[in-house]
N, CA, C and O of each residue as an XYZ file, in Angstrom:
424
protein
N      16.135      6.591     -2.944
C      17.565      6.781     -3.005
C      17.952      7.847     -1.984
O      17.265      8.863     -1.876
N      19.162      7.618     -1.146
C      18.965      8.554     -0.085
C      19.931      9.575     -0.719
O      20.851      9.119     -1.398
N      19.810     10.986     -0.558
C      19.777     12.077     -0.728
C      21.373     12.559     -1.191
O      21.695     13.208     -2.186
N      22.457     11.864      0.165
C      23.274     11.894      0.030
C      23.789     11.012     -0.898
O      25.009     11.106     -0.761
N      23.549     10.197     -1.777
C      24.268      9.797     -3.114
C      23.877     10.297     -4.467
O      24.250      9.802     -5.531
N      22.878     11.603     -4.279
C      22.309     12.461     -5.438
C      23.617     13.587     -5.512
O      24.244     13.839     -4.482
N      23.910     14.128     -6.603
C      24.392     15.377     -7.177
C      23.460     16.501     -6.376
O      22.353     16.421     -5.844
N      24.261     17.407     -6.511
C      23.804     18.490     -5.915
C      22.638     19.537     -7.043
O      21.910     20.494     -6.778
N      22.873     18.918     -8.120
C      21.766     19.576     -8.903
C      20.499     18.562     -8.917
O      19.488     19.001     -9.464
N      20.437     17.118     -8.318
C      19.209     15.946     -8.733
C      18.864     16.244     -6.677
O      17.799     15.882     -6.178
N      19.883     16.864     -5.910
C      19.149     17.330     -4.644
C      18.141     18.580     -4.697
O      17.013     18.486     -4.214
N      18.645     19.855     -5.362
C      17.772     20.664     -5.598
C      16.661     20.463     -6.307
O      15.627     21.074     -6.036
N      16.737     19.637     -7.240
C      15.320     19.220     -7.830
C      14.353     18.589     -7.041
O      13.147     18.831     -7.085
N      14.824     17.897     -6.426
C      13.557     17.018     -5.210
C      13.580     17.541     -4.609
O      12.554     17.344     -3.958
N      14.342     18.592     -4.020
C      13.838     19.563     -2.956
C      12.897     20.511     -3.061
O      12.180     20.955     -2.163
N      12.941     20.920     -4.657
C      12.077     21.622     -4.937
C      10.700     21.291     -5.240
O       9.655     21.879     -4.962
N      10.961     20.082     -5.950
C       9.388     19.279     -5.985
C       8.672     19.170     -4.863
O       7.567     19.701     -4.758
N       9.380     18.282     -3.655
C       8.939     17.909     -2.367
C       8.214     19.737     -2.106
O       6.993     19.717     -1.956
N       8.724     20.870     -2.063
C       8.131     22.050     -1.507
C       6.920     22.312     -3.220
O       5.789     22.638     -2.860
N       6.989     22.258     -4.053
C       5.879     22.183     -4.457
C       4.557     21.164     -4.178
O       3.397     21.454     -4.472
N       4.866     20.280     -3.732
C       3.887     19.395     -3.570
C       3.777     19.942     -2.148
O       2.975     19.047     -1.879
N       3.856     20.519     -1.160
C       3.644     20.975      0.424
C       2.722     22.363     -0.202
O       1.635     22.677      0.283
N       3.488     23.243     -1.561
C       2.480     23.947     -1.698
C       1.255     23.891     -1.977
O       0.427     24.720     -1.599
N       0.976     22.719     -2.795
C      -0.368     22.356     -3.381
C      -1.134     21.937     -2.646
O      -2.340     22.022     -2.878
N      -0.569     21.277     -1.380
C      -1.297     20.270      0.081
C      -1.864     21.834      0.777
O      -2.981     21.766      1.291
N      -1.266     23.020      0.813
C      -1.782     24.372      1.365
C      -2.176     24.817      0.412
O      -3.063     25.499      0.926
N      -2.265     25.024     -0.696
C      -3.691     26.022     -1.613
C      -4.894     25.198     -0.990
O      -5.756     25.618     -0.218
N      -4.715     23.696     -1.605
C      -5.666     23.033     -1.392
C      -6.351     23.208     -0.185
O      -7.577     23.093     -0.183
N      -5.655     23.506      0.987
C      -6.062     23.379      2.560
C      -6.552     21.443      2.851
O      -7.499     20.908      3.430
N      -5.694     21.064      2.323
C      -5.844     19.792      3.137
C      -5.172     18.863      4.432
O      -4.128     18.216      4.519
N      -5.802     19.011      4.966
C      -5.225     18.279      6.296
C      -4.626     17.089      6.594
O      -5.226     16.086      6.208
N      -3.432     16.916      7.275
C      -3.053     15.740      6.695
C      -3.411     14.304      7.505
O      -3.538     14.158      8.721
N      -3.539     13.254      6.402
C      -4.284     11.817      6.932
C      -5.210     12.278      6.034
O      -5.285     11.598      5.011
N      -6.122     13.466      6.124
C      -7.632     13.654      5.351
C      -7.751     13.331      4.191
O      -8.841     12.858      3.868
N      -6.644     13.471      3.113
C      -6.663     13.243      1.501
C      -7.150     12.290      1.197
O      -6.790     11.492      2.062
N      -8.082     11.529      0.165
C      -7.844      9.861     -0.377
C      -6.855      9.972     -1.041
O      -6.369     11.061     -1.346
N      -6.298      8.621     -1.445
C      -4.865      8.582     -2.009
C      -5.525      8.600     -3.838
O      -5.189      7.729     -4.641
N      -5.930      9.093     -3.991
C      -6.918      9.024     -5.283
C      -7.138     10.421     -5.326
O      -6.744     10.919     -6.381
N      -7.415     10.856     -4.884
C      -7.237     12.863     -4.635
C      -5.962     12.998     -4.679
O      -5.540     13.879     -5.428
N      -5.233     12.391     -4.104
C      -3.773     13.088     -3.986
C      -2.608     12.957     -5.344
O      -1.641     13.670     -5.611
N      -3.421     11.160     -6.373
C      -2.782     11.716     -7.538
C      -3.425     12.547     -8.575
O      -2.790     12.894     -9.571
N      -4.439     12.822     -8.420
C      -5.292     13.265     -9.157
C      -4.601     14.485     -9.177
O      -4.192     14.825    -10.287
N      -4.350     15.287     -8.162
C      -3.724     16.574     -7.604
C      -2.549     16.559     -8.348
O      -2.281     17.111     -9.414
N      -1.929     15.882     -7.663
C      -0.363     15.546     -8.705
C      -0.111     15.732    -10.224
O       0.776     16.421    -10.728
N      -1.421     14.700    -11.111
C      -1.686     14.539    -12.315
C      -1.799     16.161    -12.644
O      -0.932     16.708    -13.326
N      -2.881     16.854    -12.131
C      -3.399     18.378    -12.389
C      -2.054     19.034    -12.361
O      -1.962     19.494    -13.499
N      -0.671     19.424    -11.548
C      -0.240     20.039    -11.388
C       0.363     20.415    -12.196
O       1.103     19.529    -12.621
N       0.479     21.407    -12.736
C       1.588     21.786    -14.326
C       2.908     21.699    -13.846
O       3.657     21.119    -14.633
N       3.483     22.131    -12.698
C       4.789     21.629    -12.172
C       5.508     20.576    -11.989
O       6.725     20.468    -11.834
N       4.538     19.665    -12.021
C       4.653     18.171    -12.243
C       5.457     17.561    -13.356
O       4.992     17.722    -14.484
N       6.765     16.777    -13.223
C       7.383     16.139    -13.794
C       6.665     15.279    -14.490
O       6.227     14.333    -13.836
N       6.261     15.332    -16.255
C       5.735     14.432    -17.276
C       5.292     12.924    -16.772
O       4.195     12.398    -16.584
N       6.583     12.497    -16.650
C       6.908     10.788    -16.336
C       6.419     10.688    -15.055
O       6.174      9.523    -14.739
N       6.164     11.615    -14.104
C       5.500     10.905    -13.216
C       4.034     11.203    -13.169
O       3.221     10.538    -12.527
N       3.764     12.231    -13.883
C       2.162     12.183    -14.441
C       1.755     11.118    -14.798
O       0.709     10.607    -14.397
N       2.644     10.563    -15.725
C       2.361      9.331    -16.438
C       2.203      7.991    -16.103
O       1.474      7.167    -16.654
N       3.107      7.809    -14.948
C       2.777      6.815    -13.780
C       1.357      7.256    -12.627
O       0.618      6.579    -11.912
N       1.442      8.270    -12.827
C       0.489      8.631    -11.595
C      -1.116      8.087    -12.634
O      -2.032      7.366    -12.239
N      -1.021      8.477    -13.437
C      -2.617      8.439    -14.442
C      -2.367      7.166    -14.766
O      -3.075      6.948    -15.749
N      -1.653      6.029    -14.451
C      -1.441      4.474    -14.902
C      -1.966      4.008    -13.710
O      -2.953      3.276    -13.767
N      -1.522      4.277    -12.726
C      -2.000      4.121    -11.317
C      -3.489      4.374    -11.060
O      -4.153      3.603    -10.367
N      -4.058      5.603    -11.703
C      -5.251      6.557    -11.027
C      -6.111      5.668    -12.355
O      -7.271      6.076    -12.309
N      -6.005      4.872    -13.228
C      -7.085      5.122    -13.667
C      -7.752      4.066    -13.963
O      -8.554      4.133    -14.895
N      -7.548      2.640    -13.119
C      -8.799      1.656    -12.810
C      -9.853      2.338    -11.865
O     -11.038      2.007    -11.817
N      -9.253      3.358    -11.101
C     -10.363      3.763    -10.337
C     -11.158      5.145    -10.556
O     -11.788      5.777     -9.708
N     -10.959      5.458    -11.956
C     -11.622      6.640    -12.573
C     -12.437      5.754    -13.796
O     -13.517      6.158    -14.226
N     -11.913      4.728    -14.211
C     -12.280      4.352    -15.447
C     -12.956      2.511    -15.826
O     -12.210      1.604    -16.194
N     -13.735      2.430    -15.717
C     -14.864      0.953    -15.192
C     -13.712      0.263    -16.751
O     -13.324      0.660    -17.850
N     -13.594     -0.953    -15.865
C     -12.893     -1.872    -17.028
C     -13.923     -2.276    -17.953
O     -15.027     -2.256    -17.409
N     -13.959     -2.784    -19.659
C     -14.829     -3.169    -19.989
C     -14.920     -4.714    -19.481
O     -14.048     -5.431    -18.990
N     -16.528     -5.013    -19.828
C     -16.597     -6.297    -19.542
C     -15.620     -7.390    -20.293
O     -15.494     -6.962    -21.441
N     -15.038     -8.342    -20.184
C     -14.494     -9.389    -20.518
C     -15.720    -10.709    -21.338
O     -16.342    -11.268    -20.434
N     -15.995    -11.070    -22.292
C     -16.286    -12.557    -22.591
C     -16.692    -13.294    -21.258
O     -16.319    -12.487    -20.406
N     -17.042    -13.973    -20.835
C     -17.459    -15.024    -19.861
C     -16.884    -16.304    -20.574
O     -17.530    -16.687    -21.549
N     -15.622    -17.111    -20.185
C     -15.538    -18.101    -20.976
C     -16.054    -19.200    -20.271
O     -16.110    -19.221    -19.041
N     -16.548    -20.391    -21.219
C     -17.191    -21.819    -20.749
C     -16.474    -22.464    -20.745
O     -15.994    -22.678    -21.859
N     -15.936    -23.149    -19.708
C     -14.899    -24.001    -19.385
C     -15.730    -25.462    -19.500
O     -16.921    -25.706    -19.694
N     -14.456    -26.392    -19.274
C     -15.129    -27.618    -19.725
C     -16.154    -28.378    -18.559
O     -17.001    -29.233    -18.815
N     -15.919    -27.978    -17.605
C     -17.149    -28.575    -16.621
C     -18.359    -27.810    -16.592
O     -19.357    -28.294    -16.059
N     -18.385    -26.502    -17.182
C     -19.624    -25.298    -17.586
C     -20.127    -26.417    -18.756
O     -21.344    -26.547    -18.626
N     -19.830    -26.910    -19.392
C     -20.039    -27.580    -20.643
C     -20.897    -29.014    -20.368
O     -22.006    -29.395    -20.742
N     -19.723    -29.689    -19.438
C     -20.294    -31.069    -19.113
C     -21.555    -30.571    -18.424
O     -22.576    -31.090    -18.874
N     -21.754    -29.608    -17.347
C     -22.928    -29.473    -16.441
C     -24.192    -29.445    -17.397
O     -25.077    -30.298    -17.459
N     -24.079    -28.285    -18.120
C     -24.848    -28.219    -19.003
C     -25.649    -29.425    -20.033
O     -26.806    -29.677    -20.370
N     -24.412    -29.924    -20.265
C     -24.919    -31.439    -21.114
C     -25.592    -32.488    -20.520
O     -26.317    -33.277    -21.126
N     -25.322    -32.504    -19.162
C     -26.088    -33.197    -18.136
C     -27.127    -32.671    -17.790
O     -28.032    -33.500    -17.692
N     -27.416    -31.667    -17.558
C     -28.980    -30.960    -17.670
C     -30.268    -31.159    -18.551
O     -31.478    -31.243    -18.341
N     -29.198    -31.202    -19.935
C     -30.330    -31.302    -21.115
C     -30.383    -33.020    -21.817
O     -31.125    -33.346    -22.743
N     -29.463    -33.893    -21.146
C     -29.537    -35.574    -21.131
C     -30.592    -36.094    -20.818
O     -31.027    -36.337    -19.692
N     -31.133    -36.320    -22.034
C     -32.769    -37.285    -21.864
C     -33.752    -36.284    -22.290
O     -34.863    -36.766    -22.506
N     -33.627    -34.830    -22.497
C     -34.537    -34.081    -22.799
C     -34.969    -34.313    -24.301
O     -34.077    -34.319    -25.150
N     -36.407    -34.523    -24.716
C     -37.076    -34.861    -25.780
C     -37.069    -36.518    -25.757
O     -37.604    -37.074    -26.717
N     -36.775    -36.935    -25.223
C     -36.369    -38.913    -25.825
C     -37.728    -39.453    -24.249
O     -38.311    -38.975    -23.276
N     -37.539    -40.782    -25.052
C     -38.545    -41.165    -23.624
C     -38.235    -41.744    -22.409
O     -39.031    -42.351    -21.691
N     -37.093    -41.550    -22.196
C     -36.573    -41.392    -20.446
C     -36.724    -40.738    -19.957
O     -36.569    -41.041    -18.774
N     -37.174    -39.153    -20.195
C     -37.138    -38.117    -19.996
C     -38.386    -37.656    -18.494
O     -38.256    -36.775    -17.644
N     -39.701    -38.839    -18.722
C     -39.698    -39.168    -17.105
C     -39.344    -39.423    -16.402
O     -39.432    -38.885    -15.298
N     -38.754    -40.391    -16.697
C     -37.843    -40.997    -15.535
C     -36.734    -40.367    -15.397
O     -36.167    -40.946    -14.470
N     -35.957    -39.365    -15.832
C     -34.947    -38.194    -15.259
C     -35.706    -37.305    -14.295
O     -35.271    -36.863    -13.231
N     -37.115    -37.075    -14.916
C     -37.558    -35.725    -13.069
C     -37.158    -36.301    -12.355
O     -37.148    -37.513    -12.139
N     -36.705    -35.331    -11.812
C     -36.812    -34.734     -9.958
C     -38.049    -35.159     -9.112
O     -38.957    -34.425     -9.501
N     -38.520    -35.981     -8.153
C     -39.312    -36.294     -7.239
C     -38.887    -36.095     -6.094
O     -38.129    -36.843     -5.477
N     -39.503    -34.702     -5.585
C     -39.146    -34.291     -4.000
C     -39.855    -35.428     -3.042
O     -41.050    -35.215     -2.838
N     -39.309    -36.580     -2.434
C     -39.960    -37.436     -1.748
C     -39.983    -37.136     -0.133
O     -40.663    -37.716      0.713
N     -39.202    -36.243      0.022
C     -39.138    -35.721      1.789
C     -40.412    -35.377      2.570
O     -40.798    -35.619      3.713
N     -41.004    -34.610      1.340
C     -42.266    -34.080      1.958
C     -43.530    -35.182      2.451
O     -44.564    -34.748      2.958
């Protein structure tokens, strides 16, 4: 939102944030380009000056890559199913020679 359609009290607030966050980029001594963008919310997240709600977006953001998803189920779909059933077709019965495999190339 550009600047000039903010109140003069929602300008001083981002002005002031924007210079807290320049302060934290100098405690830190980080150079700029150098940050990962994963350091930089992390930084953000840490800062006690930091506006709540955007902590809160920032740690929604930051934390597939702090935090391993659990595994999911593996589901068997219906051609996982058919393959399978075709694999084990003829196994035990007496066709079941005549289903091998004969590498004849060689």
């Amino acid at each position: 939102m550009p600047l000039k359609r903010l109140n003069k009290t929602q300008r001083e607030v981002l002005i002031e944030q924007a210079r807290a966050q320049a302060r934290l980029i100098v405690e830190a001594n980080i150079q700029p380009g150098k940050m990962l963008p994963l350091d930089y919310l992390l930084m953000v997240i840490n800062d006690p000056n930091a506006d709540s709600d955007r902590k809160d977006r920032l740690a929604i953001a930051a934390a597939p890559y702090c935090h391993p998803r659990l595994i999911e189920p593996q589901k068997i779909g219906k051609k996982d199913r058919e393959e399978e059933a075709a694999e084990r077709a003829g196994v035990g019965t007496g066709w079941s020679k005549d289903l091998e495999f004969e590498n004849r190339a060689s």
